[in-house]
C-alpha positions in Angstrom: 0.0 0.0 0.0 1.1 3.2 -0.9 2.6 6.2 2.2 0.4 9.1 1.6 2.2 12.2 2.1 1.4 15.9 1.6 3.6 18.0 -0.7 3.6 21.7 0.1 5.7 22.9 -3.0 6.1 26.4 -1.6 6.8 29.5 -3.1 9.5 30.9 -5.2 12.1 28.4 -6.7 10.0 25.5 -4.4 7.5 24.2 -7.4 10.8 23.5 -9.2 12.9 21.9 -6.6 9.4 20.4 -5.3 9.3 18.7 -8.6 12.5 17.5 -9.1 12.7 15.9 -5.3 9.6 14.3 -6.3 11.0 12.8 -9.0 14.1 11.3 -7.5 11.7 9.9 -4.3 9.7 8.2 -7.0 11.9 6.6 -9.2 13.8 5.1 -5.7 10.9 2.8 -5.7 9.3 4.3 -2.2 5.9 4.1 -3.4 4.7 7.5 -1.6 1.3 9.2 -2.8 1.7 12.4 -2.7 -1.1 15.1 -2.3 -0.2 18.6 -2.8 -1.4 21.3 -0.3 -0.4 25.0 -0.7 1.2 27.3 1.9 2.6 31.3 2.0 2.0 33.6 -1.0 1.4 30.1 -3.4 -2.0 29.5 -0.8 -3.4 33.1 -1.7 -2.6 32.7 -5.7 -4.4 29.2 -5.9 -7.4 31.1 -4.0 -7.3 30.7 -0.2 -7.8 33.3 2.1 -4.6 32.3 4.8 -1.2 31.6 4.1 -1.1 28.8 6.0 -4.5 26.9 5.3 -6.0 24.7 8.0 -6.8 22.4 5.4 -3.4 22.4 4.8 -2.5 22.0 8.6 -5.2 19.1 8.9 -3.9 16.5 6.0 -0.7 17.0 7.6 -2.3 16.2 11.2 -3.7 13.4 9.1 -0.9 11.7 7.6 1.8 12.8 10.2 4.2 13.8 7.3 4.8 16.5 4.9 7.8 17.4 2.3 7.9 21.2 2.3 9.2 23.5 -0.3 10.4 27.0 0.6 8.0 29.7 1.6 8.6 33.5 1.0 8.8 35.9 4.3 9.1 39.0 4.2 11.6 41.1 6.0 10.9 43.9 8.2 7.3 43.9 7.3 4.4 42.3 6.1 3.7 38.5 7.4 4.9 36.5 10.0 7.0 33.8 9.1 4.9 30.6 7.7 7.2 28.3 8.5 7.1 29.3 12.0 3.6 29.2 12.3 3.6 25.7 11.0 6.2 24.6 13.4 4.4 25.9 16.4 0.9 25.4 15.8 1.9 21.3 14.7 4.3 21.8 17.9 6.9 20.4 15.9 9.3 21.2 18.5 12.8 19.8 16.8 14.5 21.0 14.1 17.3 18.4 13.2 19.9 19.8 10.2 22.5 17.2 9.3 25.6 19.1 7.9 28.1 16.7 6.0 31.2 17.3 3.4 30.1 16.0 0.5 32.7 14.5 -2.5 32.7 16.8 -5.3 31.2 20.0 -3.6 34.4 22.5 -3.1 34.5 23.8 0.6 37.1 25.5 2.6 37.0 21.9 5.2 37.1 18.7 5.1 35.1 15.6 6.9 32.5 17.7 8.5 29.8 15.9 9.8 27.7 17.5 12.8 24.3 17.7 13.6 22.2 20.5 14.5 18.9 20.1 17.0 17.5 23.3 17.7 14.0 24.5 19.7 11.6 25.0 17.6 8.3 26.3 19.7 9.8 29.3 21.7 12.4 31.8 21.9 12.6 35.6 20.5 10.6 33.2 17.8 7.6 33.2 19.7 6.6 36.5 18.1 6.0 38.4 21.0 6.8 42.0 19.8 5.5 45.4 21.2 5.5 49.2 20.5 6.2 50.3 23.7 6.2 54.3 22.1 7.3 55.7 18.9 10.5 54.5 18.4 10.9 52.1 21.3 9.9 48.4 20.8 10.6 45.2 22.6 10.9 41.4 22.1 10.0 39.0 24.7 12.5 35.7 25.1 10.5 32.7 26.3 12.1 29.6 27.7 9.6 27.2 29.6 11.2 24.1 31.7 9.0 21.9 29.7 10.6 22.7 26.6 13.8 22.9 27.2 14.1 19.2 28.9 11.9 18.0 25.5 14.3 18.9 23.1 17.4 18.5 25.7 16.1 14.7 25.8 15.8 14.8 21.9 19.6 16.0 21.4 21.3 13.1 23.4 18.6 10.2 22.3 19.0 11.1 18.9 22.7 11.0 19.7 22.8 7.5 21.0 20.9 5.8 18.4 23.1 6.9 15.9 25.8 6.3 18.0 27.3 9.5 18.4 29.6 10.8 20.9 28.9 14.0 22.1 26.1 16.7 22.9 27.4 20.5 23.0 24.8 23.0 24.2 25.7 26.7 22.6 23.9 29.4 24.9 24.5 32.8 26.4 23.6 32.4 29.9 26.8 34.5 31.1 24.0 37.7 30.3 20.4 36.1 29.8 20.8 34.0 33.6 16.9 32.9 33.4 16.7 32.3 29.8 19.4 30.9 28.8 20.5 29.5 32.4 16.7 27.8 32.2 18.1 26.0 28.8 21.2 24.8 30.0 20.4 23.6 33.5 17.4 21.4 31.9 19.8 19.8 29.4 22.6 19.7 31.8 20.0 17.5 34.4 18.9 15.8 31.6 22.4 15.0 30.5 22.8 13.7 34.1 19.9 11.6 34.9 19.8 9.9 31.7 22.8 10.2 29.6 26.0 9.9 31.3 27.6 7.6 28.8 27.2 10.7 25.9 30.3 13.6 26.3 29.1 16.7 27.1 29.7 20.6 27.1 28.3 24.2 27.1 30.0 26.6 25.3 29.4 30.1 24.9 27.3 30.5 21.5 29.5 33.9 20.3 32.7 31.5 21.6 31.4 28.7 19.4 31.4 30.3 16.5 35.0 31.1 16.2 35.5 27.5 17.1 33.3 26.2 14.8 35.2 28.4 11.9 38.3 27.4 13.4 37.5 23.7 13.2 34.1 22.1 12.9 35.0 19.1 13.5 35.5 19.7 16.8 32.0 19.4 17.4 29.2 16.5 16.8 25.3 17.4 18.0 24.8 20.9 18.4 21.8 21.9 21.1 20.8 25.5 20.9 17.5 27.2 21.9 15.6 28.6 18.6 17.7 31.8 17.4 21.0 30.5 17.6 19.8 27.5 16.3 18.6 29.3 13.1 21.9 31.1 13.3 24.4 28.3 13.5 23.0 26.1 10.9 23.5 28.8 8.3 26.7 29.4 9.5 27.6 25.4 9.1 26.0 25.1 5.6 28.7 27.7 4.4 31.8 25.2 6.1 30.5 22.8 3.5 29.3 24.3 0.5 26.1 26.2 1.2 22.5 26.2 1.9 21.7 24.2 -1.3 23.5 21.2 0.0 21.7 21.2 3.8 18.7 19.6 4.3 16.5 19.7 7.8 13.7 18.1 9.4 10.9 19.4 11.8 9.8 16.4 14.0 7.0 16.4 16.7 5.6 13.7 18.7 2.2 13.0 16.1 4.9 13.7 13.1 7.3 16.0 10.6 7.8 18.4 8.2 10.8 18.2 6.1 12.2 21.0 4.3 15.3 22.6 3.0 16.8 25.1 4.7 17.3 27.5 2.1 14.9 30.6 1.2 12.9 30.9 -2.2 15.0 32.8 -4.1 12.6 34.6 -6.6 15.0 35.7 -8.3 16.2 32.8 -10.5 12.4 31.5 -9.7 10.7 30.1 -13.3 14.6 29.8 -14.9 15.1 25.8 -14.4 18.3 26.7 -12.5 17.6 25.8 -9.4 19.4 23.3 -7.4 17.0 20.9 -5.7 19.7 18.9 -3.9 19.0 19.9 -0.6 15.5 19.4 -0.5 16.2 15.8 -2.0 18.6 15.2 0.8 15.8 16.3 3.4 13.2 13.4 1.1 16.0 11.1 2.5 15.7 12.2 5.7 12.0 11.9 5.4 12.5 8.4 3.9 14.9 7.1 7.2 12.2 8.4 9.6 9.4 6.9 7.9 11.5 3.4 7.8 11.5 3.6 12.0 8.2 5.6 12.5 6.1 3.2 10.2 8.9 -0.3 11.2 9.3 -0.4 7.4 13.2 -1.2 6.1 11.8 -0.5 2.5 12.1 3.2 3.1 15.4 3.0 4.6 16.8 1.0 1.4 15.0 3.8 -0.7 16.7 6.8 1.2 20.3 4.9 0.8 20.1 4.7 -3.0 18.8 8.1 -3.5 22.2 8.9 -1.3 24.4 7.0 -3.1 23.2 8.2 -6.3 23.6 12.1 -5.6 26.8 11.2 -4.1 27.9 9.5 -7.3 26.6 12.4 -9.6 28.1 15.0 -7.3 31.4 13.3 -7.2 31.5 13.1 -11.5 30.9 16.8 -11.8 26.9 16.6 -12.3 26.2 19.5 -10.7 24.0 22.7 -10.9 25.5 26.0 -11.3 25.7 26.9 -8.0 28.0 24.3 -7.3 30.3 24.9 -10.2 28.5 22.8 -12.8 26.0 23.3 -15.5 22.8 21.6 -15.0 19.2 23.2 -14.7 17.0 21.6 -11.8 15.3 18.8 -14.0 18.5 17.8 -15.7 20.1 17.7 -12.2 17.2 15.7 -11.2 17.0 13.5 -14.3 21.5 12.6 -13.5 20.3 11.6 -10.1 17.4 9.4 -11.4 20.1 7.8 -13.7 22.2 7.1 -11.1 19.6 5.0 -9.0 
């Protein structure tokens, strides 16, 4: 029987890189039904009246998985951020980004391969923003004790099962005591109680940037509350090649949204250049969570030879031109295809 999972192709560049993922999932052999559901500015041009339909929000409730294309936000005005509204109101609470050298994509290191788990509900991201006067605003931090322990006993669990070795919590609690020193006491009693056979560290977020430029290999799971999450994992796509070779995941208790992490470009949107790797690489991640959230190894055979196929194609030069090559997003698709 067929998986049945919604397809939010987003705005922008995502139709194209929407379409092209598609493509690769399918020819794997996954057998996924897909049904496409609209979100941000593509949800008002096919006629709804929000950017984030609840029919949207309900097939995803429904099926307990969704592979999202990127969605437009505007800066300094105009809309809050979709993706943020999706994340909290389906209180997926952990965003996982996977960041990996990959052969035949030119970067400044070499054999990176760290994981990034950041808070997804709360923060400066909970939107809590006022006009105190004219010319005076403020944004209200929130850290809860429930939520920090949650994704705290995410980090190191998903550490153990895939048997890595250390957990290192970035923060700033030397100036925000409560927030921050709420974030780091929970994962440091989680740490504790449950986890004593995982290394563990907190290191001063500002601090762990100049290590992680200095050498990111230093470093294996990365906790961080929701902003410096957001922060770091841009950071760590450019120590191995960019955004366009980063995928991520959203994961809640009833289910996940996977996405890349890159914006939608609208400028090169409707030109066929766009590379669709990284949203691929997040269909694999979807495909590896559906193989132990559904007990089905088929999935997990899937996601491998979609990886060893764009690993192939990036290593003989079939690339887009963002990575040096040549190829618009179908062909890049279609080499991948080949490769499977």
């Amino acid at each position: 029987m067929s998986t049945k999972v919604v397809l939010i192709p987003g705005d922008g560049i995502g139709p194209e890189v929407a379409e092209a993922a598609q493509r690769v999932i399918d020819a794997s052999g996954a057998d996924i039904a897909w049904t496409v559901r609209h979100a941000g500015e593509a949800a008002l041009a096919a006629g709804e009246k929000q950017l984030l339909p609840q029919s949207t929000l309900d097939l995803i409730a429904e099926y307990g998985v969704a592979l999202k294309g990127p969605c437009t936000t505007p800066v300094g005005t105009g809309f809050r951020s979709v993706n943020v509204l999706l994340r909290k109101t389906l209180d997926l609470y952990a965003a996982v980004r996977p960041i990996r050298t990959m052969a035949g994509v030119h970067s400044r290191y070499e054999n990176v391969d760290l994981v990034i788990v950041r808070e997804n509900t709360e923060g400066l991201y909970a939107g809590i923003e006022n006009e105190i006067t004219k010319g005076v605003t403020t944004s209200i931090k929130v850290a809860t004790e429930g939520a920090s322990r949650r994704i705290a006993d995410y980090a190191f669990r998903y550490c153990r099962e895939r048997g890595r070795k250390k957990v290192s919590v970035f923060h700033k609690a030397n100036i925000m005591k409560l927030t921050d020193g709420l974030f780091i006491r929970c994962a440091r009693e989680v740490h504790d109680a449950h986890y004593q056979d995982i290394a563990y560290e907190e290191v001063i977020v500002d601090a762990a940037c100049m290590k992680m430029v200095q050498d990111p290999t230093k470093f294996d799971v990365i906790l961080a509350e929701n902003l410096y999450g957001d922060i770091i994992s841009d950071l760590c796509a450019g120590l191995v090649g960019g955004l366009g070779v980063t995928p991520g995941a959203n994961i809640g208790e009833k289910g996940a949204v996977f996405e890349a992490v890159h914006g939608s470009a609208p400028d090169i949107a409707g030109k066929g250049v766009a590379n669709p790797l990284a949203l691929v690489m997040s269909g694999v991640m979807m495909l590896n969570w559906l193989s132990v959230r559904r007990s089905e190894p088929r999935f997990a055979e899937c996601a491998t030879r979609i990886r060893r196929a764009y690993d192939r194609a990036l290593t003989e030069g079939a690339t887009t031109r963002d990575l040096g090559g040549k190829l618009g997003t179908m062909e890049f698709a279609d080499a991948r295809v080949a490769r499977l």
